[in-house]
C-alpha positions in Angstrom: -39.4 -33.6 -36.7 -42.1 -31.4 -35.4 -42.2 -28.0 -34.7 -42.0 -28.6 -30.9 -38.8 -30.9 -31.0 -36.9 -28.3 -32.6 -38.4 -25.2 -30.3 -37.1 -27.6 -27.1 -34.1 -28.5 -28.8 -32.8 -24.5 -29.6 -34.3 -23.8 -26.4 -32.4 -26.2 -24.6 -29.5 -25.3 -26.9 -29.8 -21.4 -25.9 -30.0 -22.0 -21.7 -27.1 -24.5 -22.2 -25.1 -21.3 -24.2 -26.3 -19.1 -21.2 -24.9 -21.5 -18.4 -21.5 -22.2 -19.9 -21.4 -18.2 -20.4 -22.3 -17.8 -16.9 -19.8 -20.7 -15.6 -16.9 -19.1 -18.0 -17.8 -15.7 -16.7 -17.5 -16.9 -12.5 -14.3 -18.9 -13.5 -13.1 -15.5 -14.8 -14.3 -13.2 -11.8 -12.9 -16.0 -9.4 -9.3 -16.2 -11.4 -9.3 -12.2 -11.4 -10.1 -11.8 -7.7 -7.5 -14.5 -6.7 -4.6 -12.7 -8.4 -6.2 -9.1 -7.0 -6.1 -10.6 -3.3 -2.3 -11.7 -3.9 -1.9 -8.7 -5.2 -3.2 -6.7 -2.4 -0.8 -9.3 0.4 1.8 -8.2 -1.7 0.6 -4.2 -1.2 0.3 -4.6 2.2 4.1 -6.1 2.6 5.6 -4.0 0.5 3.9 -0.8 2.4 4.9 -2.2 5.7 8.3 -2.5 4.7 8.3 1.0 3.4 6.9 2.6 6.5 9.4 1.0 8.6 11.8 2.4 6.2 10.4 5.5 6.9 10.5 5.1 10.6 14.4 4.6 10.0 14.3 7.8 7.9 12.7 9.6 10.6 15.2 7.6 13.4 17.9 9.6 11.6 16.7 12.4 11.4 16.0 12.6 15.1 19.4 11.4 16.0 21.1 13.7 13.4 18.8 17.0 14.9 19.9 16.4 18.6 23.7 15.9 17.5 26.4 18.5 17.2 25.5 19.5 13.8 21.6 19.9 13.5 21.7 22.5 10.9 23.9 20.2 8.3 21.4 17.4 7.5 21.4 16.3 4.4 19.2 13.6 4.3 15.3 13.2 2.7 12.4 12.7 4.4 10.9 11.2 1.2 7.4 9.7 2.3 6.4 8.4 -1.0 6.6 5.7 -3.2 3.5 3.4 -1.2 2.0 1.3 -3.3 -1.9 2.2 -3.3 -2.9 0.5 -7.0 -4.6 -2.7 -6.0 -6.5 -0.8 -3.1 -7.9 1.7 -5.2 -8.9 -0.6 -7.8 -10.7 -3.1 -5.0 -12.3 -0.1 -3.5 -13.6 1.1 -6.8 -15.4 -2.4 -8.0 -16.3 -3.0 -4.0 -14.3 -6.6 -3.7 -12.8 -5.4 -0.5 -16.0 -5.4 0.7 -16.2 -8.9 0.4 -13.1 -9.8 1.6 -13.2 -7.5 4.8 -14.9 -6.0 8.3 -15.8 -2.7 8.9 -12.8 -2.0 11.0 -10.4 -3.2 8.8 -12.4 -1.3 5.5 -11.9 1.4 7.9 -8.4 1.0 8.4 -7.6 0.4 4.5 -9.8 3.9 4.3 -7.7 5.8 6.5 -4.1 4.4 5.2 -5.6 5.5 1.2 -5.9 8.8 2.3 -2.9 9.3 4.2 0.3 9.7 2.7 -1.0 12.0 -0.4 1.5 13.2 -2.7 1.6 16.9 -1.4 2.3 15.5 1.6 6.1 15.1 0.6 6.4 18.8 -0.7 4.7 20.0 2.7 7.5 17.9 4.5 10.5 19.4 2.4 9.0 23.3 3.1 8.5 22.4 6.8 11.7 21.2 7.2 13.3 24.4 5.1 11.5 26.0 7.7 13.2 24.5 10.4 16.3 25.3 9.4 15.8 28.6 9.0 15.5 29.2 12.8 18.7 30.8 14.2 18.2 29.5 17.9 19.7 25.7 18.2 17.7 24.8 21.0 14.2 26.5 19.4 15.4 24.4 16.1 15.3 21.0 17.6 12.1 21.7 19.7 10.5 22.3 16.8 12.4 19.2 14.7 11.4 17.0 17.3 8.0 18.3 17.3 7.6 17.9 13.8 9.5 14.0 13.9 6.4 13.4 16.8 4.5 14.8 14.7 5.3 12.5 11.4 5.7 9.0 13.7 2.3 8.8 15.0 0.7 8.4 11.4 3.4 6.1 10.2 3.0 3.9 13.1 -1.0 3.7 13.2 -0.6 3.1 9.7 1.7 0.5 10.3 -0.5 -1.0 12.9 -3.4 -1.0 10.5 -2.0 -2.5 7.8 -0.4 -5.3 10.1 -3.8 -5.9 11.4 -5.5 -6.2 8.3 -2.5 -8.6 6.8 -3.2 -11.0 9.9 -7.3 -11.0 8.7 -6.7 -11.3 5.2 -3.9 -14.5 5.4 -7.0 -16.1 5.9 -8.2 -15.3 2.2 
């Protein structure tokens, strides 16, 4: 053998070990983004169904306010538990990037930063506040302001998510 056949022959041997790493490595990325993007469907349902369940929350509270015992409501407002994980972790290697639009990038953007975790404590002192007020009918302006106030960001957030579901069943 001469010097050549062996220098082709580990050089053929090394681009080989680099291609199979490569191929290994894409099979990888592709498994990993796979199980993130079901992940994420999953996020999204899941948060949908939790935002209508805070709808409901806020439903009841409403009705409850404009009844005959507004002062004596003992339910929570609890507008937390959304799932956010996946998100953050497709946001911070930039795959949603490649699996979205600008609008809906936008829309995931704005549902990530609403519904932070002081948000609930803010709620609960609000609605302390609320109760505080001595006049009935200055009470359930202000409790119906406030329930106004809460449904518009669940509902564009529920909007959003729906409409970036719809584009991403196509992933």
């Amino acid at each position: 053998m001469t010097f050549w056949n062996v220098f082709f022959g580990v050089f053929a041997g090394i681009i080989a070990g680099i291609a199979i790493n490569f191929a290994i490595e894409a099979l990888r990325n592709c498994k990993i983004n796979r199980k993130m993007v079901k992940n994420l469907k999953f996020e999204i349902e899941f948060n949908i169904k939790k935002i209508d369940s805070f709808l409901n929350d806020l439903k009841r509270y409403r009705e409850h306010i404009n009844s005959d015992s507004p002062y004596e409501y003992f339910g929570m407002l609890e507008f937390s538990g959304l799932l956010k994980t996946t998100l953050q972790q497709m946001f911070l290697d930039r795959s949603v990037y490649k699996l979205f639009g600008y609008e809906d990038i936008g829309r995931l953007q704005t549902f990530m930063a609403d519904f932070q975790s002081d948000d609930v404590a803010r709620i609960k002192d609000f609605i302390k506040e609320i109760r505080k007020l001595q006049d009935l009918d200055e009470m359930r302006k202000e409790a119906n302001k406030f329930s106004d106030y809460l449904e518009g960001p669940l509902k564009t957030a529920k909007k959003n998510l729906e409409m970036v579901r719809a584009k991403g069943d196509k992933h």
